[in-house]
Structures are given as structure tokens and as C-alpha cells.
C-alpha positions in Angstrom: 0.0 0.0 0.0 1.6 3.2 -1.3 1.4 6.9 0.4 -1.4 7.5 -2.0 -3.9 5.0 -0.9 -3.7 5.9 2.9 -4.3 9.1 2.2 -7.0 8.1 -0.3 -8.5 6.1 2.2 -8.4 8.2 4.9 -10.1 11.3 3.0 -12.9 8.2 2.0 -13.3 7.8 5.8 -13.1 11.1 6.7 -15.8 12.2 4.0 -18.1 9.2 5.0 -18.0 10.2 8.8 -18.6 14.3 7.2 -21.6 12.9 5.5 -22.6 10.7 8.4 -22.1 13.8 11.0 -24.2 16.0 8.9 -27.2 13.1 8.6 -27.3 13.0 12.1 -27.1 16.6 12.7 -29.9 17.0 10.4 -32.0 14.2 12.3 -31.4 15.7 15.5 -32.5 19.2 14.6 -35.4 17.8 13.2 -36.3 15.8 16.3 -35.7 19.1 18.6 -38.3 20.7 15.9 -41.1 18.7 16.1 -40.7 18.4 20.1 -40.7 22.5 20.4 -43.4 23.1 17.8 -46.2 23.7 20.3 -44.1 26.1 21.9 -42.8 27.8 18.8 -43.7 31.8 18.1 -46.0 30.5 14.8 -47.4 27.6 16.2 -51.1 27.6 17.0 -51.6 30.7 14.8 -49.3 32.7 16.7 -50.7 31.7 20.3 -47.6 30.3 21.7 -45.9 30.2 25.1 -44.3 33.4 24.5 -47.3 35.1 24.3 -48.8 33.9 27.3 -46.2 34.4 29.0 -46.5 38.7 27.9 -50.2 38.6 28.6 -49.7 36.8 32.2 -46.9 39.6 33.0 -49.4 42.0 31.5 -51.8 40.9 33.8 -49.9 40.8 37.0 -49.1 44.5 36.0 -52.8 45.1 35.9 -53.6 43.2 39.3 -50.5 45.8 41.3 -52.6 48.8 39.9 -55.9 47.4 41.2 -54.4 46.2 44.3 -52.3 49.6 44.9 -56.0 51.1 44.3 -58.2 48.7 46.7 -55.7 49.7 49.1 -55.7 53.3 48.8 -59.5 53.4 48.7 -59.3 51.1 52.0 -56.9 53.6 54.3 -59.3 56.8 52.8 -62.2 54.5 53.6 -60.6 54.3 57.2 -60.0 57.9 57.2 -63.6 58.6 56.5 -64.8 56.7 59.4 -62.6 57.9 61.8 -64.1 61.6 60.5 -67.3 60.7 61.2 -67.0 59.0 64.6 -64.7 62.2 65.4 -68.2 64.1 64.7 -70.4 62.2 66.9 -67.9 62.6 69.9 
């Protein structure tokens, strides 16, 4: 076996395990796609996990206002009835 033919050989190897490599890189991506497609940004017409994540956020945001407010109205709701048992005493 002359210089040639190992090298031969070994770029025949090396090109089969390329080819190989790339197969199974393309099989894997593939896998990972169709496990994540329910959580994907276009999957489900745009209704994806992304998106309920914004609209929980958004309405946690909503619920502090309200709360900041039902507590506000609460301490000038206190206010008020100390007022008026101030005027009955």
C-alpha cells in the first residue's frame, strides 16, 4: 500500500463520517423541531408560550394597579370613618 492509498483512504473515511455527521445533525435538529413546535412563536396561529407568558406579565401589572387602588381606597375609607365617629364625639 503506497502513500497515496492511505491518504486516499483516509479522506474516504473522513468524507463518509462528514456525510454521516451532517445526517445525524440534520436528524437531531429535526427531532428538537417537532418536540418544540407547540411552543414555537408561529405555532397555533401565533398563540404560543411566548405570548402567554407577555399577557400573564401584563396581567400581574394590571392586578399591582388594582391592588395599589383597593388599598388606597381602603386607608381613605378608614379615614372617613374615623371623621365621622370624630363628629359624633
Amino acid at each position: 500500500m503506497t502513500v497515496t492509498d492511505v491518504v486516499g483512504i483516509t479522506l474516504g473515511i473522513l468524507s463518509i463520517m462528514g456525510i454521516l455527521l451532517g445526517a445525524l445533525g440534520w436528524w437531531i435538529n429535526t427531532k428538537i423541531k417537532v418536540a418544540t413546535y407547540q411552543i414555537q412563536p408561529n405555532a397555533n396561529g401565533g398563540k404560543s408560550l411566548a405570548d402567554l407568558h407577555k399577557k400573564v406579565d401584563a396581567m400581574c401589572l394590571d392586578m399591582r394597579l388594582v391592588k395599589s387602588a383597593v388599598t388606597q381606597l381602603e386607608d381613605e375609607m378608614d379615614q372617613l370613618e374615623a371623621d365621622v365617629e370624630g363628629l359624633y364625639e
